[in-house]
C-alpha positions as CSV (number, residue, x, y, z in Angstrom):
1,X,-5.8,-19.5,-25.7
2,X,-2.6,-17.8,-25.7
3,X,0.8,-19.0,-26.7
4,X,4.5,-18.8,-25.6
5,X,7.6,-19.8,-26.4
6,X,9.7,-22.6,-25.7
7,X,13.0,-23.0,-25.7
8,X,13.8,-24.8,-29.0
9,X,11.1,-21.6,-30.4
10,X,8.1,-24.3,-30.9
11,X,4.9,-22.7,-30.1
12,X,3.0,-24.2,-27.4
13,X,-0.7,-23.8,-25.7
14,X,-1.2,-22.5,-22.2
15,X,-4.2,-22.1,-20.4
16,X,-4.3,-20.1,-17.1
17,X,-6.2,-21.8,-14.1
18,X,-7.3,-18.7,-11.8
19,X,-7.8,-19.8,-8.1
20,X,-9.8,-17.3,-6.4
21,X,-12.5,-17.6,-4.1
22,X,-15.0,-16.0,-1.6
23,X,-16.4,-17.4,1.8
24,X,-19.1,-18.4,0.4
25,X,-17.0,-20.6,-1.6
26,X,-15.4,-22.0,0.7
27,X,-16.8,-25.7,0.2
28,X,-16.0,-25.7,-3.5
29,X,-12.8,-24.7,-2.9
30,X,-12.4,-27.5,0.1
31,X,-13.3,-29.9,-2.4
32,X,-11.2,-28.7,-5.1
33,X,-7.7,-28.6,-2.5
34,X,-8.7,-32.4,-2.1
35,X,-9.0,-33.0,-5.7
36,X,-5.8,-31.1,-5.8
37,X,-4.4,-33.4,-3.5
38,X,-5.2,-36.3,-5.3
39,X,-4.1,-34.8,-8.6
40,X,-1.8,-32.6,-8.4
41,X,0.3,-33.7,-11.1
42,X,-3.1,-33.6,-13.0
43,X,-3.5,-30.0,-12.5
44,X,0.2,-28.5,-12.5
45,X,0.7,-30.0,-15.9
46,X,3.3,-28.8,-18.4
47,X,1.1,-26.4,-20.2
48,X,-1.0,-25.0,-17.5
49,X,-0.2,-22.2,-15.3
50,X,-1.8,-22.1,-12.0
51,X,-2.1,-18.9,-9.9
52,X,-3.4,-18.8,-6.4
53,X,-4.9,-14.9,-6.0
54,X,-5.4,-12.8,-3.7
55,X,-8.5,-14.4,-2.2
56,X,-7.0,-17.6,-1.8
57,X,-5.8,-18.2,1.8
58,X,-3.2,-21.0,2.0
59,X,-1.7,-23.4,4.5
60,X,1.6,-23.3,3.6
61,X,3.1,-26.4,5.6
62,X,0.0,-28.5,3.8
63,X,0.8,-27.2,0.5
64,X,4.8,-28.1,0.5
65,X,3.9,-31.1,2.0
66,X,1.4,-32.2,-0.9
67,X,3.7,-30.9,-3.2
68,X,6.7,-33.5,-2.1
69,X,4.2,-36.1,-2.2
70,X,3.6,-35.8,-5.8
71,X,7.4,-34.9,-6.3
72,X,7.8,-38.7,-5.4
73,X,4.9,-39.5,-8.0
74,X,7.0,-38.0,-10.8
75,X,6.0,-34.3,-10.5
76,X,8.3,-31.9,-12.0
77,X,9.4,-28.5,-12.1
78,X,5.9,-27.2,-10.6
79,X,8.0,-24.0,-9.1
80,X,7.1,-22.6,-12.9
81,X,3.3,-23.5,-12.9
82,X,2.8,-22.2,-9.6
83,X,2.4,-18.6,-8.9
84,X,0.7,-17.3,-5.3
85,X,0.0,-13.8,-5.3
86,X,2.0,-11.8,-2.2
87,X,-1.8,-11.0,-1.5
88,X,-2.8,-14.4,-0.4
89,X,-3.4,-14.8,3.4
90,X,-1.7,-17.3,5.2
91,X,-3.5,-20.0,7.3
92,X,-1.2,-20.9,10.5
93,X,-1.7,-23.9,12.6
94,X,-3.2,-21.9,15.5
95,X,-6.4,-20.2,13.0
96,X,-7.3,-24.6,12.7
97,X,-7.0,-24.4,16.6
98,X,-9.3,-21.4,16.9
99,X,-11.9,-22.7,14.1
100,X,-12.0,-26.0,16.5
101,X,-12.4,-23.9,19.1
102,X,-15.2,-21.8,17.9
103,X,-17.1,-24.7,17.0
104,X,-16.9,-25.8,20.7
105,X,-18.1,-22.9,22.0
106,X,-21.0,-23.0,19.5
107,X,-22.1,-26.5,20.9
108,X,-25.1,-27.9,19.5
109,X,-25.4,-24.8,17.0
110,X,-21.9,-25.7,15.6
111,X,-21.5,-25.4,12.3
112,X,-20.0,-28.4,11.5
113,X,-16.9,-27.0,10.1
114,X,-13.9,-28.9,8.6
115,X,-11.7,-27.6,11.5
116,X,-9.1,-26.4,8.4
117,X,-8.7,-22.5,9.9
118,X,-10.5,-20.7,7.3
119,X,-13.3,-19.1,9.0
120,X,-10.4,-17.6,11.2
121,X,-8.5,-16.2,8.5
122,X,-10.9,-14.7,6.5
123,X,-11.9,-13.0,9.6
124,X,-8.6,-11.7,10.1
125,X,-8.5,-10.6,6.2
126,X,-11.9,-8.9,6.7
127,X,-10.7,-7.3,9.9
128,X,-6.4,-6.3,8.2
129,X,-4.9,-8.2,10.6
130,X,-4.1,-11.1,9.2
131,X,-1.0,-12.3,7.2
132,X,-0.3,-12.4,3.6
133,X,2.4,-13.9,1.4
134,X,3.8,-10.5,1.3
135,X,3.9,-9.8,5.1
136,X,6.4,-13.2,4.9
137,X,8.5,-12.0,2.2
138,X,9.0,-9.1,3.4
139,X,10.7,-7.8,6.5
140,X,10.3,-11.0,8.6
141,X,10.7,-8.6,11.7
142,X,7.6,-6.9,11.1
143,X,5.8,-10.3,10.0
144,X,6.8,-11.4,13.4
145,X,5.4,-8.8,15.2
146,X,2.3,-8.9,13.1
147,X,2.0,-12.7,13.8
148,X,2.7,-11.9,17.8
149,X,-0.2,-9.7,18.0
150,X,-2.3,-11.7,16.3
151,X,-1.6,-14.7,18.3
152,X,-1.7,-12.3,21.1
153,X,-5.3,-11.4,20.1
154,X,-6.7,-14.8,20.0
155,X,-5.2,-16.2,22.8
156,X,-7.1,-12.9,24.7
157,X,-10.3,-14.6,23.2
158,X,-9.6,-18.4,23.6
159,X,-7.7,-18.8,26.9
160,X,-6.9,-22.7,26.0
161,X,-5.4,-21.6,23.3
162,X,-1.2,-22.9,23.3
163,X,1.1,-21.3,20.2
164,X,4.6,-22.1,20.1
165,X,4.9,-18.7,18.8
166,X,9.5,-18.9,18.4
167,X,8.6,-22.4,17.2
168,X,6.1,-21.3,14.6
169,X,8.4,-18.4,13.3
170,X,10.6,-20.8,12.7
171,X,8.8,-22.7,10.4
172,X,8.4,-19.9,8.2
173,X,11.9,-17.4,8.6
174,X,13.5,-18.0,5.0
């Protein structure tokens, strides 16, 4: 374990929770978020430090949205337990669309996905065109256009796909 220091100079014992996963991981990692969920103030406890890496991809409406939940339970300052690497991809509501979409299209070979968007997004990881915490960070003109063409790209591929696309900028300009 390694230690740091407070403010009152008392030692104290941190252990570093390391979130990264691979497709193939995917249903761990499903299970986990729920556990998450559930426990949040469980797992971003006082002397852990979480960090969501570069493999991680993340739904960030769901995640600020779990997070105010357990704000009202009594969680506190989690903005110093939680670090997301600027290399995490972003899930957007229109990849959930496209995974339910897929699994229409598959019909009785479906895979019986959760419908959460991350088949979609790792595809667009594996193929550089999807979005990371770092697109959004940066200049939110060029994550703009990088979100247009991808939406742009799907909606070529799923004609019943409908994205809000000023709405959904929105949502995430700073």
């Amino acid at each position: 374990m390694d230690t740091y220091k407070t403010d009152n100079y008392s030692t104290c014992s941190y252990r570093l929770l390391y979130i990264s996963i691979s497709l193939d991981m995917y249903y761990y990692l499903n299970n986990f978020l729920l556990y998450i969920t559930n426990y949040i103030i469980d797992i971003i406890h006082l002397y852990f430090l979480v960090f969501a890496g570069n493999g991680v991809v993340i739904h960030l409406p769901g995640l600020f949205e779990e997070l105010e939940k357990n704000e009202s339970k009594g969680l506190k300052d989690w903005q110093d337990r939680l670090i997301i690497s600027d290399r995490a991809h972003i899930v957007f509501d229109f990849h959930q669309q496209v995974d339910g979409l897929e699994e229409l299209e598959k019909g009785t070979q479906s895979l019986g996905t959760t419908k959460k968007g991350i088949g979609p997004v790792y595809s667009d990881k594996a193929a550089r065109a999807g979005l990371r915490i770092g697109d959004l960070l940066g200049d939110f003109d060029k994550f703009s256009q990088k979100f247009k063409t991808l939406v742009t790209s799907y909606q070529k591929m799923f004609p019943a796909l409908h994205v809000d696309v000023k709405i959904e900028l929105e949502r995430y300009k700073m």
